[in-house]
Steps between C-alpha positions, in 0.01 A plus 500: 500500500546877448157553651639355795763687527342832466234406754822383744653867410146644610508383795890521591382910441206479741705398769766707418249764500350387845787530648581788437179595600542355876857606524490711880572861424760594770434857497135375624579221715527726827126642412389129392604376848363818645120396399524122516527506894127681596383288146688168724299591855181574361534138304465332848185571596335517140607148407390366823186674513420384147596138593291488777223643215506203347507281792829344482868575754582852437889396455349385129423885449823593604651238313327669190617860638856407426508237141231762369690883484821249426341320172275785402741776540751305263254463234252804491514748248374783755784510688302722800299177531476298871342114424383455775177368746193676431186479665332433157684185404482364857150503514450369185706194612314488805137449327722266249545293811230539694406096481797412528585287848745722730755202474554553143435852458883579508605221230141641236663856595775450350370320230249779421807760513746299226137450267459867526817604402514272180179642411643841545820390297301379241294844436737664539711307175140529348511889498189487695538798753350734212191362630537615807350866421155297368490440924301813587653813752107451610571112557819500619422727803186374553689113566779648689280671729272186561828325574553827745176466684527099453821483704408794767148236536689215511756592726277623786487164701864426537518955557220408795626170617184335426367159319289618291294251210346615177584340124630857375691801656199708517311217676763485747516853605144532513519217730760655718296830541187277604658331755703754696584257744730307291758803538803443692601789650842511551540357121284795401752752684790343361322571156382853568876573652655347168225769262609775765884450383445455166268810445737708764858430325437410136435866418781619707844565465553146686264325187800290369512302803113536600406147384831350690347696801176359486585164462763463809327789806179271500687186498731592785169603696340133457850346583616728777076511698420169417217539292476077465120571335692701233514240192840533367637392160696180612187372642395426130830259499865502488708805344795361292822644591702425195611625183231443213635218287357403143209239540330284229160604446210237607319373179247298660349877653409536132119545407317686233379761775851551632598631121167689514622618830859612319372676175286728762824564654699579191198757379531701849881505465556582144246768485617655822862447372445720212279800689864487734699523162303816418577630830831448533659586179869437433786819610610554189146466287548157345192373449356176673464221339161334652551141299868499710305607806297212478767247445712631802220461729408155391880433562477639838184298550642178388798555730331600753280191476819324508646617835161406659323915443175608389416711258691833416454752255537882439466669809296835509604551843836370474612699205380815609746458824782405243428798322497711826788391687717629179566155313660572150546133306358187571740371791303696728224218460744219451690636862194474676404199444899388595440698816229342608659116497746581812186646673318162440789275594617743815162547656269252311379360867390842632222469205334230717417780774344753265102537616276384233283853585844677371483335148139553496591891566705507259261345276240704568723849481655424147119406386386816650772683352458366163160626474535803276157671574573803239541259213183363571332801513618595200430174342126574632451850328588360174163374415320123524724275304791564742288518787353126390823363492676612813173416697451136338924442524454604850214276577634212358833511647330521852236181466656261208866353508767717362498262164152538435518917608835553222278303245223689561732835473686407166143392357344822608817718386417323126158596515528796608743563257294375181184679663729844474627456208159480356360728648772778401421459150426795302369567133526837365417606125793652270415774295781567238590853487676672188853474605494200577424462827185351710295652733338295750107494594266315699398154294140522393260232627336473169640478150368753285418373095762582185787594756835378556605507951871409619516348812815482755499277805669565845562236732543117473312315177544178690218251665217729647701827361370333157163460653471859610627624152174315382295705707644782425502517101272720328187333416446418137186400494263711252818691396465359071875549358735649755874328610674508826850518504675384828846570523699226724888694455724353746313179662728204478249253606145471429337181620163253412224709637599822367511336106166288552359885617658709175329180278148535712538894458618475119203345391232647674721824293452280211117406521472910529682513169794613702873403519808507826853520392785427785754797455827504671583121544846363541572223212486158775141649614401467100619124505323428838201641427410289112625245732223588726266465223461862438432563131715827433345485156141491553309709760830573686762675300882574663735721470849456582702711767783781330788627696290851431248543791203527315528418175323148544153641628552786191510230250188350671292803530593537118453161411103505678399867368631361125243151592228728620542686159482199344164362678324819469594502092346157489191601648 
């Protein structure tokens, strides 16, 4: 009973505590409301261009553009943060629903977009996002720009006004610039005129409204000419005027691929999530809290899944306008997302005129802009591991769905990793000076009879880092009556391979008439390692870690010249 009523008084404080945390600041509302308008306009033509990504009525990436910022920006610990569209997550939904029949694409959307978020709730509870840094910078840029160069591809036909075939985005560009012919040409200007605008005003003093400019010049030039060959967004179907109301998702949408589908989606967002945390640190220094991160976008996920959205999640884009246009709390983000509902419900049945070559532009120009080619060059110059892993990310993102491409990313990220790690390690010899100190040489290859060498190790003991250390021990062989100390100060975990190699290396020491002692471990390493069948009383001898940096390996080197004393008075 008491338990219950401290856990009830834990969480009476935590929402206390939020809150107070989402309390509007007046003295920042003016500069809040300030930077939620340009952060409102630019919302239209993302979250219809990224519905349209996906293949579903833009007014569902709209729809998203307003429960999104509103959820999100309640919950996240960055307070900077926009959840919002991204390219990223939409076209991971898209290859999610790729099979998926166009009739029921809308109710598996949304679907897709609640599973996502729980999965994002759930890691973040978990404490997972501290695995988020084991997803390589190399990786990471290497997926986002395949998605980059995936969308610009992909995007092409409805930019062109053509009907183009071919089973991935590639394919169908490649069959669009085969068959000129397919072009239409006024479909293509509209395009080219909608690039023009954006590349012209966005890096002006006009940029806030650039997007907003881009969408309606080209559509009043298809309404106002005529331009009937121009496909235009309601010719894909009706556009909803009406206020987005709560709607029960569809269970029978739910298959083992669609989840599949999800957890790719949840990877993209979280990990882009946090690189936006990093970015956009809070005003006064608090630190982020990534695990809160998480949970807020899987809230804005679920409710966005709710009011019939797609996917949201931290917005690179997004937040760097927030940041720009002078927002100071969180209500900058919540505002703009409130902004953007009496846009939908006042002019919701102008979306139905928009061009599909203007989305496509706008597509195409946040792809192109999202490229960052300096990163990647300096990515290249670092040498072959990194250059391996943005060049397969990159690959894979372009010819295998976006599931199969973040797999392949997070499994290549752990390898990488473990293949680093081992690689890195170093073995040096200590020789003990007179005052007490060690100077540090190059390990010798060989061991040398009668003589006593300390070892230290730099760099990770675990799986092949255990391996390496094998290969990189002095060899005993031929060497009649010498010891090896290795001094292990300061690891806190030491796993299988690395005490089945100290047994293999202990008693080829042994058949040499040798001994190794373990200097420097921490008292739990003791216990695991007799419990890894390591006899620390036979040819393996330990010696416990003191709070005197050290001491331990002392003791040992004392302990193995006193045995070799011993051995040669035997003799």
């Amino acid at each position: 009973m008491a338990g219950s009523r401290e856990r009830a008084a834990r969480a009476a404080t935590a929402v206390r505590g939020w809150l107070r945390s989402i309390r509007p600041s007046r003295r920042h509302l003016r500069a809040d409301v300030v930077a939620a308008v340009p952060s409102a306009v630019g919302s239209v033509p993302d979250g219809m261009a990224s519905a349209a990504l996906i293949g579903v009525n833009p007014v569902f990436g709209l729809y998203a553009s307003i429960v999104g910022p509103v959820a999100g920006g309640l919950a996240t610990s960055t307070r900077m943060m926009v959840v919002a569209t991204t390219t990223a997550a939409a076209l991971a939904a898209a290859s999610a629903l790729d099979g998926v029949d166009p009739a029921d694409r809308p109710a598996a959307l949304f679907l897709l977009t609640i599973i996502a978020g729980v999965l994002m709730i759930a890691a973040g509870l978990l404490r997972l996002g501290r695995y988020a840094r084991f997803v390589s910078h190399s990786v990471m840029t290497g997926f986002l720009t395949g998605v980059a160069a995936s969308i610009i591809f992909g995007q092409l036909s409805g930019f062109a006004g053509a009907d183009v075939s071919g089973s991935t985005n590639v394919a169908k560009a490649f069959d669009l610039i085969t068959h000129p012919g397919l072009i239409d040409v006024a479909s293509l200007g509209i395009g080219l005129a909608t690039l023009g605008i954006l590349f012209g005003l966005m890096n002006s003093r006009w940029s806030t409204f650039g997007a907003l400019a881009a969408l309606v010049v080209p559509t009043l030039v298809v309404v106002v000419f005529g331009l009937d060959g121009v496909e235009q967004v309601r010719d894909a179907g009706e556009i909803p005027r009406e206020l987005p109301l709560p709607v029960l998702p569809d269970l029978g949408m739910f298959t083992f691929e669609l989840v599949v589908g999800a957890a790719a989606v949840a990877v993209i967002v979280l990990v882009q999530g946090a690189g936006v945390s990093e970015a956009a640190p809070n005003p006064d220094g608090t630190p982020s809290d990534t695990g809160r991160d998480f949970v807020a976008q899987g809230v804005a996920n679920v409710a966005a899944g709710l009011f019939r959205g797609q996917p949201v999640g931290g917005s690179v884009s997004g937040t760097a306008l927030n940041v720009a246009m002078g927002a100071r709390t969180r209500w900058a983000a919540i505002l703009s997302g409130a902004l953007l509902l009496p846009i939908v419900l006042l002019f919701g049945g102008l979306v139905g005129l928009v061009p599909t070559p203007v989305l496509a532009a706008v597509l195409i120009y946040a792809a192109i802009t999202s490229i960052r080619p300096g990163v990647v060059a300096a990515i290249w110059r670092t040498g072959a591991t990194s250059q391996i892993a943005l060049v397969t990310t990159f690959a894979a993102t372009l010819v295998l769905p976006v599931a199969a491409a973040v797999g392949i990313g997070v499994a290549l990220s752990l390898l990488l990793q473990l293949n680093q790690e081992a690689m890195d390690l170093k073995v040096v010899q200590l020789e003990p000076l007179p005052d007490g100190r060690f100077r540090e040489r190059p390990a010798p290859r060989r061991l040398e009879p009668g003589v006593v060498v300390a070892l230290d190790v730099y760099g990770s003991l675990l799986y092949a880092g255990a391996r390496t250390l094998q290969a990189r021990l002095p060899d005993p062989a031929g060497a009649h009556g010498s010891a090896v100390v290795i001094r292990l100060r300061g690891r806190t975990a030491l796993g299988a391979t690395f005490y089945r190699v100290v047994a293999g290396y202990a008693r080829r020491l042994s058949d040499a008439g040798g001994r190794l002692y373990l200097s420097g471990l921490d008292p739990q390493l003791l216990e695991q390692a007799r419990r890894a069948g390591v006899d620390l009383d036979g040819p393996v001898r330990a010696v416990a870690a003191t709070d005197v940096l050290g001491e331990s390996t002392r003791h040992a080197l004392h302990d193995a010249d006193a045995w070799l004393l011993r051995q040669a008075g035997e003799r």
